[in-house]
N, C-alpha and C positions, 0 to 999 in steps of 0.2 A: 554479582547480582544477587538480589534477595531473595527471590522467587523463580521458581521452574519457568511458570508460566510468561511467555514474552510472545508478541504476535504481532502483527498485520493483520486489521478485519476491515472489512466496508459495513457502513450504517448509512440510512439512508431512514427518511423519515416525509410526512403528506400532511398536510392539515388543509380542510377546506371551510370556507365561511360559508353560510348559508345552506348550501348543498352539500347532503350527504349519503352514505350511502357505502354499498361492498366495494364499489370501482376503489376505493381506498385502500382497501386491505388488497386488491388485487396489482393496483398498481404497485403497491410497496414489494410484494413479490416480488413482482419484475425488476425492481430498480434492486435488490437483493439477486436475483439470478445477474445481474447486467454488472455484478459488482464482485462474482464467483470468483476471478481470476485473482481478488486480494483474499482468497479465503474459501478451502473446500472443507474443512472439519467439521463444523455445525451452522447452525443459524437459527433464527426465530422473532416471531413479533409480538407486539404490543398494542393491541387498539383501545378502544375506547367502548362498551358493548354498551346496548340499549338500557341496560339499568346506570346509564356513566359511571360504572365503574370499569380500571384498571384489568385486561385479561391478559395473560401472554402466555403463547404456545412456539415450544422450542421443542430441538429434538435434534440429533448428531447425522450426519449427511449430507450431502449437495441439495442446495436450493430448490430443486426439485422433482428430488427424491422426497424431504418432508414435508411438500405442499401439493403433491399428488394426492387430486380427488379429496382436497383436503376443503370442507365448508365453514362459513363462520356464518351462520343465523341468526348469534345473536350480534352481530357487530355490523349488521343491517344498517341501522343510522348513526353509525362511527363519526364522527367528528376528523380524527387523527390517526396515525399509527405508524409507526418504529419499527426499525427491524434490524439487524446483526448478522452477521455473515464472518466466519473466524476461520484463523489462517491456522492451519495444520504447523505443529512446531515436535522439533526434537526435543526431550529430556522432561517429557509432561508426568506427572502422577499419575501411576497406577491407581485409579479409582474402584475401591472394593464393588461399589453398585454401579448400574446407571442412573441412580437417582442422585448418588455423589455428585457425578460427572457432571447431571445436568444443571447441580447449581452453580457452576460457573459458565455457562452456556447463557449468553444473552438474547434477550433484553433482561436486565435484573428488575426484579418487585420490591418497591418497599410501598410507602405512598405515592413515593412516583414510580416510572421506568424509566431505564437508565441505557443508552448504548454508547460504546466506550471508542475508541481504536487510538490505539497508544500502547506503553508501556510505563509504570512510575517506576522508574530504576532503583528510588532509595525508598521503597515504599514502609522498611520497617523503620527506617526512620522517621518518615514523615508520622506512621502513628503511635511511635513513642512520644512527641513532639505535639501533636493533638490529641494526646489521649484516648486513643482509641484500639481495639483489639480485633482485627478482624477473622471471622468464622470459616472462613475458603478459603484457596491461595490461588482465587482469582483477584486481581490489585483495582479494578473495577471496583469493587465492593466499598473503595474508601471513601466515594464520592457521597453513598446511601449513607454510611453510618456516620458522615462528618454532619451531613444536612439535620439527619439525626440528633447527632451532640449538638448543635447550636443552640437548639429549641426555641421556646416561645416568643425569647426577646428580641430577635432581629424576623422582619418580613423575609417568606418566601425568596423572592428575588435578592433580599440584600446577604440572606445565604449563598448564592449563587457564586455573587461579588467577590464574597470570602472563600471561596474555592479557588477564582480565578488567582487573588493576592494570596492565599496562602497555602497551594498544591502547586508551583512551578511548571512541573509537565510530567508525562509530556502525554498530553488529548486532546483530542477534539470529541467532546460530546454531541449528545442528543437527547434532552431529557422531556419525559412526556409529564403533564399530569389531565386530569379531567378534560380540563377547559384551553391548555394553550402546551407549546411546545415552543423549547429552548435549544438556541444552537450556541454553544460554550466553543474556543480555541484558549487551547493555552496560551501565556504569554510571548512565548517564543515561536510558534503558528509552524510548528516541526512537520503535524503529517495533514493534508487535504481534509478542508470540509464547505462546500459552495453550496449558494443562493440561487434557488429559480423560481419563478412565479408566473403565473396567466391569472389573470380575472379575480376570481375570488379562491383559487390554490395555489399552495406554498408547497415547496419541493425543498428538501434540502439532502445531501448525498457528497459522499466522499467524492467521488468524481461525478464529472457530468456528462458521459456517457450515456444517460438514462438520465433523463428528469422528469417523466412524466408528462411529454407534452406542456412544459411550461418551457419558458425563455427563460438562459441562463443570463442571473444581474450580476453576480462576483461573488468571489469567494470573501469567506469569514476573516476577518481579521486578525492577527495574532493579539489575544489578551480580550476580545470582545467577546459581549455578550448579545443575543437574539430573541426575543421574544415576538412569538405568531400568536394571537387569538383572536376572536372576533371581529378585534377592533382593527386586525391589520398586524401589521408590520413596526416593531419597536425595537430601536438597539439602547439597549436600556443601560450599557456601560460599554467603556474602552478605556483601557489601563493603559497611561501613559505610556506610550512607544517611545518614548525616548529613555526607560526606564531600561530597555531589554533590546534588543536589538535580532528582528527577527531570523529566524534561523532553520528553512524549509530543505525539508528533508532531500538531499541529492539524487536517494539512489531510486526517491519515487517516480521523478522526472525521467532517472536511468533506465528501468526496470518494471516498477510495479505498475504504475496507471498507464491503462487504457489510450492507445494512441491521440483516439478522436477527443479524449478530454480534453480543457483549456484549463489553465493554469497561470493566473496572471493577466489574463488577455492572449495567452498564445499557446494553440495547440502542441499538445504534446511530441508527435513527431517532426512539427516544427523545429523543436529544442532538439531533438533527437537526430535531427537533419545536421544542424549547427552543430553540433557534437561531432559527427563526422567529420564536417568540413574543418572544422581545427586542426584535428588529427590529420587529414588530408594537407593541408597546409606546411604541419611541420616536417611531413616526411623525410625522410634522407636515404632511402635507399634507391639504387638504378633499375628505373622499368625494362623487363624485357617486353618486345612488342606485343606480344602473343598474350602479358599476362593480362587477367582480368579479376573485378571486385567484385566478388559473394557476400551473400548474408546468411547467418543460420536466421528462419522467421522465426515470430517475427517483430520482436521487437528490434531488431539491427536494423532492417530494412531502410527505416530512413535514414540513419548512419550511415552504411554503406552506399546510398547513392548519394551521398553528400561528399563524405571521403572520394566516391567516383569523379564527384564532378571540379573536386578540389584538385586531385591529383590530373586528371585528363584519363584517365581511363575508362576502361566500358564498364559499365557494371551488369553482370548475368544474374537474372533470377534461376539458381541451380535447384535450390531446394522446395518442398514441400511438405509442411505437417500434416497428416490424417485424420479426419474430424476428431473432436473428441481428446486430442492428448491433453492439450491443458500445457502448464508453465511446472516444468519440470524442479525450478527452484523452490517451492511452497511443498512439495513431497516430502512427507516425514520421514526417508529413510533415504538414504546411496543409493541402496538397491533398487528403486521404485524408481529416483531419478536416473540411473544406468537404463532399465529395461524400457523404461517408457522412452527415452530418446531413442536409444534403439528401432523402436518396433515403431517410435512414433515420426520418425524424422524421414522421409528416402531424398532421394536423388528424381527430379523430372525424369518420366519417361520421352520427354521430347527436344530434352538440351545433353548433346552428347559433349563432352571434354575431354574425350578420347585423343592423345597427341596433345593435349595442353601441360606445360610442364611447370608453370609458374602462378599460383594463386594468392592475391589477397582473402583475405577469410575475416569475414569484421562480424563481430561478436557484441551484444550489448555490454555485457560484466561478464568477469572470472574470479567464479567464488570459490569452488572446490578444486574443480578443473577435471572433475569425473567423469563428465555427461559428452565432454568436448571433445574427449578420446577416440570415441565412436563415430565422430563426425568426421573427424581427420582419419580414420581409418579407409571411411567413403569415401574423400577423396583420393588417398592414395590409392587405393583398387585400381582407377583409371589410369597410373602411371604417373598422375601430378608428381615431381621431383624436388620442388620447393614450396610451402607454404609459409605463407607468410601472415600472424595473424594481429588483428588491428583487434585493438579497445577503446573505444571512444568514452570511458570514464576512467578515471586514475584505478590504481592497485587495491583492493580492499586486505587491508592488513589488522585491522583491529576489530575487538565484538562492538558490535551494535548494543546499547542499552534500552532505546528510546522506541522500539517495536519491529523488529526486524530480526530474523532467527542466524545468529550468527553465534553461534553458543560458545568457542573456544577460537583462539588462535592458530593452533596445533591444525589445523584442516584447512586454512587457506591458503591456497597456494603461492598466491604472494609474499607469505611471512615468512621474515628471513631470506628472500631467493631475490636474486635483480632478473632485470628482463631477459637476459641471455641466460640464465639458469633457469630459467621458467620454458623457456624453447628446449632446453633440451632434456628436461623432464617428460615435455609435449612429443617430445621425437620430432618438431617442424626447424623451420629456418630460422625463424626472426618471433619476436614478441614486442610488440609495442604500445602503453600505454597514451590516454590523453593525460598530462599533469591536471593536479588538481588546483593549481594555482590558478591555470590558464582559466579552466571550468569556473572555479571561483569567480573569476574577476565579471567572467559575462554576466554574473549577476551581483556584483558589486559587493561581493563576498558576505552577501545576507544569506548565505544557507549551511545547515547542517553536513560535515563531512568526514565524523566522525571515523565512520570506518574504514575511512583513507587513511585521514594523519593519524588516529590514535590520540586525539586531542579532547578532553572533553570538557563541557563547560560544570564549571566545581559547582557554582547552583542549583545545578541537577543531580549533579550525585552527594553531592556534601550538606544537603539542606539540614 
């Protein structure tokens, strides 16, 4: 990897025709807090202020914490506005100020603003390669200074163009200027970015969990471009798809987005349902009568009643999170994700498992295998004698390049170990993966899965 910095953010972005107004910048708030759970390190936006010029105000903390009691009077009859939400990572740069810090905290300024979520993997290649020298070691920044080098002789938009043909990935933008706002995917359409609209406003946001009271139309295309201004609604390119063949990221369906989002036409824990019942399908181990299907919440939840209803067993709602914990995987530290599962996970006080000696335990993903200790320790308290624990995504054995914090190999627990060595690392009974081939195929192998096989595509890192 080139660069420290690798992340998971949500960016979400408002433009309104005719009418306008604070409801802009407040809504984008919201769809920014509605999007915290890809990203608790910083955030910040961009409107459009009563002299049309370009403002943006960022600042490091949760959603809000840096929009508490926070006014904009002059962005009263805003047009537009952008906003950024970033994912806490391991092995970041020590920043001598916070003013260091906060030039890579988004939305970036140049002539336009810029919001990014991705990762360019081979970014110091790409700017030996276009000529260019970037000032941060945020890889955002290449977008600004390429628009930049282009200069006078190709139109706005046909800069655009040449970002999408000549930066591979892996992004999904959001770029503002005065008068209109851009939604960019890369050619390979790696991580979420969708369409909503009502009347005369435009919504666009990593997932649609939050749109702003508009109707969601579908997500952006791999390799297209979007343009919102006045005049409406313009997809002003799409780069031969038959050129690239898309490749959407796995473990966001697994993991990261928002149950209620849609993806394709099908909510997320629809897929997450399906995921189970695979898993549930291939079983091979003998039920005992008594045994029953748990979820840690809660993204397993609909895994595990899927696996339940695949296999014929009950499935028990055993557990429950405490307001407030958040998704222990985006925690910049072991120790942060240890304690907070801990303090943040119990047991119902109203489902007793007292005299149960046989559990399924169905888990979304197993990345460290640190947090799940504590879980399994829960159970056994009560005397549980066999755990048995279900993954309804394959093994992640490889780093992530393309924005996802999986910085070495040496830390997953899958690498190097088969399933039955991973059980007895766990101290439980059994371990079982979904393959990834299976998971592939439901989607007709158009998706990113990197950090299963360890497979990556040379285009991206070799450009």
């Amino acid at each position: 990897m080139d660069r420290d910095i690798k992340h998971k953010c949500g960016i979400f972005g408002i433009f309104k025709i005719g009418d306008s107004g604070k409801d802009i910048i407040t809504e984008t708030i919201k769809g920014l807090d509605s999007l915290q759970h890809r990203g608790r390190e910083s955030g910040g936006i961009s409107y459009v202020n009563n002299k049309n010029e370009l403002v943006v105000y960022k600042n490091i903390g949760l959603i809000k914490e840096i929009f508490k009691d926070k006014q904009f009077p002059d962005g009263s009859n805003t047009i537009s506005c952008i906003g950024h939400t970033r994912y806490s990572t391991t092995g970041k740069k020590n920043y001598k100020t916070l003013e260091d810090r906060l030039r890579t905290v988004q939305p970036l300024l140049g002539e336009i603003a810029l919001v990014h979520n991705g990762n360019i993997p081979n970014v110091s290649k790409i700017e030996l390669k276009l000529g260019l020298s970037l000032k941060t070691d945020s890889d955002s920044e290449i977008f600004i200074q390429y628009i930049n080098k282009l200069g006078d002789g190709l139109t706005f938009e046909e800069k655009l163009i040449e970002i999408v043909n000549n930066i591979p990935g892996v992004y999904s933008l959001i770029i503002q200027t005065t008068n209109a706002l851009y939604a960019i995917k890369d050619r390979y359409g790696v991580h979420p970015l969708c369409l909503a609209m009502k009347d005369s406003k435009y919504c666009l946001s990593s997932e649609s969990t939050y749109i702003a009271n508009c109707n969601f139309v579908r997500e952006i295309n791999a390799g297209e471009i979007l343009k919102i201004d006045k005049n409406g609604l313009t997809s002003i390119y799409q780069r031969n798809s038959s050129l690239t063949a898309p490749a959407f990221c796995l473990f966001e369906l697994i993991y990261f987005m928002r149950h209620t989002s849609i993806m394709y036409d099908e909510r997320i824990d629809t897929y997450r349902y399906k995921f189970g019942y695979k898993l549930g399908e291939i079983e091979q181990i003998d039920f005992c009568k008594d045994m029953v299907v748990v979820a840690i919440p809660n993204t397993a939840i609909p895994s595990a009643k899927g696996y339940a209803a695949a296999t014929g067993l009950n499935y028990v709602s055993l557990f429950e999170k405490r307001k407030g914990t958040g998704r222990t995987f985006i925690l910049p530290t072991n120790t942060q994700r240890y304690n907070t599962n801990r303090v943040g996970l119990k047991i119902k006080d109203d489902v007793d498992i007292t005299g149960l000696k046989s559990v399924i335990l169905v888990d979304d993903s197993l990345v460290r295998g640190n947090t799940i200790r504590t879980i399994i320790e829960k159970i056994k308290e009560f005397g549980v004698e066999e755990i048995h624990l279900r993954i309804p995504s394959p093994p992640i054995k490889s780093q992530c390049y393309y924005g996802i914090d999986i910085p070495t190999k040496e830390e997953l627990i899958a690498n190097g170990r088969t399933e039955s060595e991973i059980a007895t690392v766990l101290e439980i009974t059994s371990v079982k993966y979904l393959d990834y081939e299976i998971m592939s195929k439901m989607f007709n192998g158009t998706v990113c899965g990197c950090c299963f096989t360890g497979k990556y595509d040379k285009t991206l890192l070799d450009f």
